[in-house]
N, C-alpha and C positions, 0 to 999 in steps of 0.2 A: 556467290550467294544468288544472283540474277541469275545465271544459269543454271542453277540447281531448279529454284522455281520454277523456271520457264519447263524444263523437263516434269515437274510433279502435276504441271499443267497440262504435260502432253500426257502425261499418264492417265491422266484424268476424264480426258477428251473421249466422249462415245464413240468414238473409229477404236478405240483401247480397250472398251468391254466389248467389243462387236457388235458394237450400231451403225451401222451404214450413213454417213454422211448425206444431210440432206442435200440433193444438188440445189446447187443455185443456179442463178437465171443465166440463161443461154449467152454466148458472145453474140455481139448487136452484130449484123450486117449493113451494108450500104443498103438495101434494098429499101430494108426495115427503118432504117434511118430518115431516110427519102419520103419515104411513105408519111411518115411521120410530120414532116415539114409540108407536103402536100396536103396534107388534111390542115393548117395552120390558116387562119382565116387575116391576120396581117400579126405586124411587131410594133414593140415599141418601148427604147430603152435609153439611157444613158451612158455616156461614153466617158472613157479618160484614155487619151491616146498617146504614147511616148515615143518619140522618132529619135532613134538614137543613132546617131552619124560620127563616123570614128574620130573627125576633125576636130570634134566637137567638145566641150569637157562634161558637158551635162545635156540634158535630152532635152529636145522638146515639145512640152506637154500643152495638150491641146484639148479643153471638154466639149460637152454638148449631147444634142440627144440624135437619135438616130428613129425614123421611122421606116415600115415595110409595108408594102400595103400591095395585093395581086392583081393584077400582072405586072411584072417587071416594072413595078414602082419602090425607087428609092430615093430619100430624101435624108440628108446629114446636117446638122444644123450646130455650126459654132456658135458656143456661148464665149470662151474664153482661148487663149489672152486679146482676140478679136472676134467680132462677127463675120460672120461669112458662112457661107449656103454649099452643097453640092447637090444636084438634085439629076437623078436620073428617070426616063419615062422612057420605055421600049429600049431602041438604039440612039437615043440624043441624050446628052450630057451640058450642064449648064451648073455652072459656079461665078461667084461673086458674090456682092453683095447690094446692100440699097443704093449705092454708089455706081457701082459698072458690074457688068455682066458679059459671060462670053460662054454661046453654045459650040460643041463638037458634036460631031457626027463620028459614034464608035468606033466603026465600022472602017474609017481612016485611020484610026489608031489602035495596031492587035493587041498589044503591051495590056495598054490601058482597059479596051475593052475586054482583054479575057480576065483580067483582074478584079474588073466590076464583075462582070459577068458569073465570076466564080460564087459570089459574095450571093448573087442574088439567083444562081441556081441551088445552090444548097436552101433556100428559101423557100424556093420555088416546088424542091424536089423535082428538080430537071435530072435525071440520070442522065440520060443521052445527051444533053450538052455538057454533063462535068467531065464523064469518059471520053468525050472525043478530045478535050482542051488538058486535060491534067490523067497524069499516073496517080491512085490512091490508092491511101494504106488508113483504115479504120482498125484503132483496138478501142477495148473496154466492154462498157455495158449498155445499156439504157442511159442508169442514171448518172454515167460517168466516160463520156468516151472523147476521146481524141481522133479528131482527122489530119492528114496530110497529103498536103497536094503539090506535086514536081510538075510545072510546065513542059506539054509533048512539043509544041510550036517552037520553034529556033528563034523566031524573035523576041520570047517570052522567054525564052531562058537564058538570054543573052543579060539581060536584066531582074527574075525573079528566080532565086535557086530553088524554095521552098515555100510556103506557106501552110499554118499548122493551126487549126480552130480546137479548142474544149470545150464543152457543154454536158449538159444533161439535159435527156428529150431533145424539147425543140428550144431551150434555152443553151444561146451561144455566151460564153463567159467571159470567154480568152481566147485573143488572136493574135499569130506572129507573122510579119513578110519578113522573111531572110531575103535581101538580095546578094546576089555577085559582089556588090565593092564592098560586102561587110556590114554596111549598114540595116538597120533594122530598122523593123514598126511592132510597136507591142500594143494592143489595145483591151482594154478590162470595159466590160457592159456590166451595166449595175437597172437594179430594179428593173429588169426584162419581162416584158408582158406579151406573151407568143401568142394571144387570146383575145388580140384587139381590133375593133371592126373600124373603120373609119367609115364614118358619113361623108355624102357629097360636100357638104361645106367645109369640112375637115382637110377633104382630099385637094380641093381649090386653095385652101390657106397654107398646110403644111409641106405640099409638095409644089413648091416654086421658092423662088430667090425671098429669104426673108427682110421684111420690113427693119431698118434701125428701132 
């Protein structure tokens, strides 16, 4: 009976009396994509992160918000099951919390810094640093597409097999780190705001080690 339908459906369909299908909207390109993120004036969303480790019998989930703000400002901010900060400004990296705090310098570590990096060129709509650091493969549309990204660096694939973002536009939804030993990272952004300006006082409070 469902298949019978479905056919009275396709009969029905204007490609069946000779209507020409209206096209739909083009496949997105990276270009377009990029472009897109570049015109983005900063971010600003919430987080639910699932670190799923094969040893492990259940994952673990970690909230909080995430803000974006240009140039190459990023700030992570743990609400739960603890507080704690990561905050990145150019090439220096600093996490902790109101307790202790410890900065890196990138640039010593490729792993790490292309990982960031990746995060905050598709941001940025940096082309020429995602191509030189990852192989990518964009499908979909505008309002529905899927990136993936394979590390070209030998140290970075010695540790990261893939990683895989969804959104629509310049809202990122879902992201996965597949590494090498199996384990994963899955994160969901909720109530994402691609359209937010931060003020100076803003930029002093939210991007540094937060206060308990």
């Amino acid at each position: 009976m469902r298949r019978s339908l479905l056919l009275v459906l396709g009969l029905m369909a204007p490609q069946a009396a000779g209507v020409p299908a209206a096209p739909g909207p083009p496949a997105l390109t990276l270009d377009a994509l990029l472009e897109k993120f570049r015109r983005m004036p900063g971010l600003e969303a919430r987080f639910r992160e699932e670190r799923r480790i094969a040893l492990l019998a259940a994952p673990l989930v970690t909230e909080g918000t995430i803000h974006f703000a240009p140039p190459a400002r990023l700030a992570r901010h743990t609400s739960g099951p603890a507080l704690s900060s990561v905050v990145v400004d150019g090439r220096r990296l600093s996490f902790g919390d109101a307790a202790t705090r410890e900065d890196l310098d990138l640039d010593a570590n490729p792993v790490l810094r292309d990982y960031v990096n990746s995060f905050l060129q598709i941001l940025e709509g940096d082309r020429e640093g995602l191509v030189s650091s990852w192989r990518i493969e964009i499908a979909g549309r505008d309002e529905q597409w899927e990136m993936k990204l394979q590390p070209l660096s030998e140290p970075v694939r010695r540790t990261i097999r893939e990683m895989t973002l969804k959104g629509g536009g310049t809202v990122v939804r879902w992201m996965k780190i597949a590494e090498t030993t199996g384990d994963e990272t899955v994160t969901e952004f909720f109530e994402v705001n691609p359209s937010r300006r931060y003020t100076q006082d803003e930029i002093d409070r939210l991007f540094r080690i937060q206060p308990r």
